[in-house]
C-alpha positions as CSV (number, residue, x, y, z in Angstrom):
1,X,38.7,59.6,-111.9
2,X,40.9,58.2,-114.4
3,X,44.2,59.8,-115.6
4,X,43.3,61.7,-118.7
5,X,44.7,60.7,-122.0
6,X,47.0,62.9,-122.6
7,X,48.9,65.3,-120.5
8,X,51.5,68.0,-120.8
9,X,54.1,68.2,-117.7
10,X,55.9,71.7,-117.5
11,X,59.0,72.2,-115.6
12,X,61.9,74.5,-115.4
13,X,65.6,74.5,-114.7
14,X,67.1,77.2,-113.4
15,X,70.6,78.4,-115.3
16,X,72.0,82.3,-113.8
17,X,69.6,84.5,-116.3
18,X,67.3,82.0,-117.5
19,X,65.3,79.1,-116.9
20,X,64.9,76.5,-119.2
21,X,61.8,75.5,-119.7
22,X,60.5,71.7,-120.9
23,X,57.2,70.7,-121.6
24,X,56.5,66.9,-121.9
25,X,53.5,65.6,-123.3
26,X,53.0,62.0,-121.2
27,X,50.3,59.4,-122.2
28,X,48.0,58.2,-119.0
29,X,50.3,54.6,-119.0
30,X,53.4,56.9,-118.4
31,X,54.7,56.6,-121.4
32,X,56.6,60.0,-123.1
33,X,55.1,61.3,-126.6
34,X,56.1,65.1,-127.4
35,X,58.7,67.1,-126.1
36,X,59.4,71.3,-126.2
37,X,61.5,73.4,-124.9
38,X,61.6,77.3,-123.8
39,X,62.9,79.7,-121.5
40,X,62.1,82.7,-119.3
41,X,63.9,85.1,-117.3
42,X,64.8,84.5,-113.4
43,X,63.7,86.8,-112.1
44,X,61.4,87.8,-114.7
45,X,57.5,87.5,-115.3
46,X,57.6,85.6,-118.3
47,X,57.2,82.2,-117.1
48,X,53.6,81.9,-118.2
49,X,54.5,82.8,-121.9
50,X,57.5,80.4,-121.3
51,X,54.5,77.2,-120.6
52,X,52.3,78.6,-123.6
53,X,55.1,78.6,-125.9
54,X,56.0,74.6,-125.0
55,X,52.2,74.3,-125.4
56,X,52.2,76.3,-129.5
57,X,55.1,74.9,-130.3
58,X,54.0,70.8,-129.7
59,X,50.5,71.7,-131.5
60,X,48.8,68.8,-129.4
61,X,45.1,69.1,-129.5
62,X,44.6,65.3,-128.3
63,X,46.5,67.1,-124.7
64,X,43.6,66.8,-122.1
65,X,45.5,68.3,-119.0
66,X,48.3,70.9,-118.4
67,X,50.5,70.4,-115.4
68,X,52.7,72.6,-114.0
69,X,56.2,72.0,-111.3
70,X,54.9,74.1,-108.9
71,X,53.7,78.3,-109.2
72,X,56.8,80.6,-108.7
73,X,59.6,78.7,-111.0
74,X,62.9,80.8,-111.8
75,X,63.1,82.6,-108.8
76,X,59.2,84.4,-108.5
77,X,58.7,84.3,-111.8
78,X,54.9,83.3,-111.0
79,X,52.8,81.1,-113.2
80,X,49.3,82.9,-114.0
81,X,47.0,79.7,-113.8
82,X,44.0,81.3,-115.0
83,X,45.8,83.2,-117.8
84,X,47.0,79.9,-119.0
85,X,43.6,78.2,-118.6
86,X,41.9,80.7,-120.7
87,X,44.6,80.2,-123.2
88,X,44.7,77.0,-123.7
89,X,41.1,76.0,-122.8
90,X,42.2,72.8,-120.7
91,X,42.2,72.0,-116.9
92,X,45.4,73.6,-115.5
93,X,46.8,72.7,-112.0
94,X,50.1,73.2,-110.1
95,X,51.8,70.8,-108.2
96,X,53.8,71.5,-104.9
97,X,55.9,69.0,-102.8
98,X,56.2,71.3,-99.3
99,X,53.8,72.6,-96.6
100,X,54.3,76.5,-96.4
101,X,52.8,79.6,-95.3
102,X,52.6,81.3,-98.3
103,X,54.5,83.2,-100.4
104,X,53.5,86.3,-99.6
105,X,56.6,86.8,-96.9
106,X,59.6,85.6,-99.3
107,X,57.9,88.2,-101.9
108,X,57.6,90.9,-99.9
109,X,61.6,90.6,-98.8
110,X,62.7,89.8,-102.8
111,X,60.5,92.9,-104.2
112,X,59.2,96.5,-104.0
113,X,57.1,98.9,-105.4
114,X,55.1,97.4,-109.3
115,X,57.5,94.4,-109.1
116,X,56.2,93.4,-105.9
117,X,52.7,94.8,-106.9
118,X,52.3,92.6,-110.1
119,X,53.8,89.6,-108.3
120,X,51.3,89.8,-105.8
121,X,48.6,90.3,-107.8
122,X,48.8,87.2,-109.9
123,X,50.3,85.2,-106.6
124,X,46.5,86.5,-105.2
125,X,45.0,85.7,-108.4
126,X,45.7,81.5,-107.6
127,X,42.9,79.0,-106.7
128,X,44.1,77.5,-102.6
129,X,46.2,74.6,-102.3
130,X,44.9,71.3,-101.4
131,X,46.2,68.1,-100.3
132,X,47.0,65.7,-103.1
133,X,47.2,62.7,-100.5
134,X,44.6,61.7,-97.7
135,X,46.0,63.5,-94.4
136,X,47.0,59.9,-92.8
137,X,49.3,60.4,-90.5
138,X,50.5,56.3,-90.8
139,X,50.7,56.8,-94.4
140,X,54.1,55.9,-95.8
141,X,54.8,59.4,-97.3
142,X,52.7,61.6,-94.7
143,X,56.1,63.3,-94.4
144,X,56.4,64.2,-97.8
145,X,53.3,65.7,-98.7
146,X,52.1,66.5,-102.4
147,X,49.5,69.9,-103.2
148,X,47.5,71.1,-106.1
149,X,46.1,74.3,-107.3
150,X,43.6,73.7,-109.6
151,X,41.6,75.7,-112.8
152,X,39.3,74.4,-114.7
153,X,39.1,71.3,-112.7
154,X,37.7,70.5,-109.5
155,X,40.9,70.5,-106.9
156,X,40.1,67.1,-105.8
157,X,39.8,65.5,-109.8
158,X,43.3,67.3,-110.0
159,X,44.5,65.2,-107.3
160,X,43.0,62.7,-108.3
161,X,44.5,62.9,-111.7
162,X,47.8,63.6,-110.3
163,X,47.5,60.4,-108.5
164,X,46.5,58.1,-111.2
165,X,49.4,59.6,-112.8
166,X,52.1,58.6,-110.0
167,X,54.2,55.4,-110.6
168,X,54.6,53.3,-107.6
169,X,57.8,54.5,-105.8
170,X,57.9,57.8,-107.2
171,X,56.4,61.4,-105.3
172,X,56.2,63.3,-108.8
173,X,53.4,62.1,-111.2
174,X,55.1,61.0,-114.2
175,X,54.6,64.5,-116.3
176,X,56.1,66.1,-113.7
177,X,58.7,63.7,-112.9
178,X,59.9,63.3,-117.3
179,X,59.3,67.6,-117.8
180,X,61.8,67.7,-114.7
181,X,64.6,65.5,-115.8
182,X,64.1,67.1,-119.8
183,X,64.7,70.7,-118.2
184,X,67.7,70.0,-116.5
185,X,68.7,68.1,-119.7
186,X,68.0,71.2,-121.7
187,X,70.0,73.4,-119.3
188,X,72.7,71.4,-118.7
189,X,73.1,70.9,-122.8
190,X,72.6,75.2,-123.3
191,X,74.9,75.6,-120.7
192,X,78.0,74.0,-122.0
C-alpha cells in the first residue's frame, strides 16, 4: 500500500492542567501543509473533542488518514477511535512505541467508581494492537517496536501506511514525528 495523500498527525503535550494539542496535516513525501492547535484536560475525557477540533478547525477534505500519538494522551484521557472515525469518516489508527499488558492495571490504580467505568469502557471499545514491524528478531529496531490500532482500515494497511510514512532513520512516521515537535512547540510557547 502506498502512503495516502494526505494525512493528519495528532499529538499532545502535556502542561500541569492541560494538554496541548497539535494536529499536522503531512503530504505522503513528508512534507508539512496545515497546522492546528487545541487542548484538553489531563486528566480529563476530552481528548477526542481535542483531535476533532484540530480536524474543524483545518477544514481539509483532501486529508485521507487521521493518525493519532498513541490512545490515553494527557494522563488517561483516552482517545475514542471509533467515535472519531464516525466523525470524520476517514481511516483512524493509533500508533504506540512500547510492548505492554494493557492498560487496564494502571486504570484501575488512577480511578474509581464512573471515572474508572467510562475510562474503561471506551479503553474496551479499541480495535487490538498489532505489530507495525515484521517480528524479526535480527531486525535493526526489533527492540524498539512500533503498534497500531486501526478503524476504518485494515490493521495491516495501517501499518502499512505508517510505514510508507517513516523516513529512514526515524521510529515515528513523519505525522507523528512533525504533530509531536508542533505540540511541545505550542506548550512550551502557552506556557511562558
Amino acid at each position: 500500500m502506498t502512503p495516502p495523500s494526505r494525512t493528519l498527525g495528532v499529538a499532545f503535550s502535556d502542561a500541569r492542567d492541560a494538554s496541548h494539542a497539535a494536529g499536522v496535516v503531512v503530504r505522503a513525501d513528508g512534507t508539512p501543509d496545515g497546522f492546528a492547535f487545541s487542548r484538553c484536560a489531563v486528566g480529563g475525557t476530552d481528548a477526542t473533542d481535542a483531535v476533532l477540533d484540530c480536524w474543524r478547525a483545518l477544514d481539509r477534505e483532501d486529508v485521507r488518514h487521521v493518525a493519532c500519538a498513541g490512545v490515553a494522551p494527557a494522563w488517561f484521557n483516552l482517545l475514542d477511535l471509533r467515535r472519531l472515525h464516525e466523525a470524520l469518516d476517514r481511516p483512524v489508527y493509533a500508533v504506540s512505541y512500547e510492548a505492554s499488558p494493557g492498560l487496564e492495571p494502571a486504570l484501575r490504580d488512577a480511578f474509581d467508581g464512573d471515572a474508572l467505568a467510562d475510562r474503561l469502557a471506551t479503553y474496551r471499545s479499541l480495535p487490538p494492537r498489532v505489530p507495525v514491524d515484521a517480528a524479526d528478531d535480527d531486525a535493526p529496531d526489533a527492540d524498539a517496536p512500533r503498534f497500531v490500532r486501526a478503524v476504518g482500515v485494515a490493521p495491516d494497511e495501517a501499518a502499512a501506511a505508517v510505514r510508507g510514512l517513516t523516513r529512514e532513520g526515524f521510529r515515528r512516521c513523519e505525522p507523528l514525528r512533525i504533530a509531536g515537535l508542533a505540540a511541545s512547540a505550542h506548550r512550551e510557547a502557552a506556557t511562558e
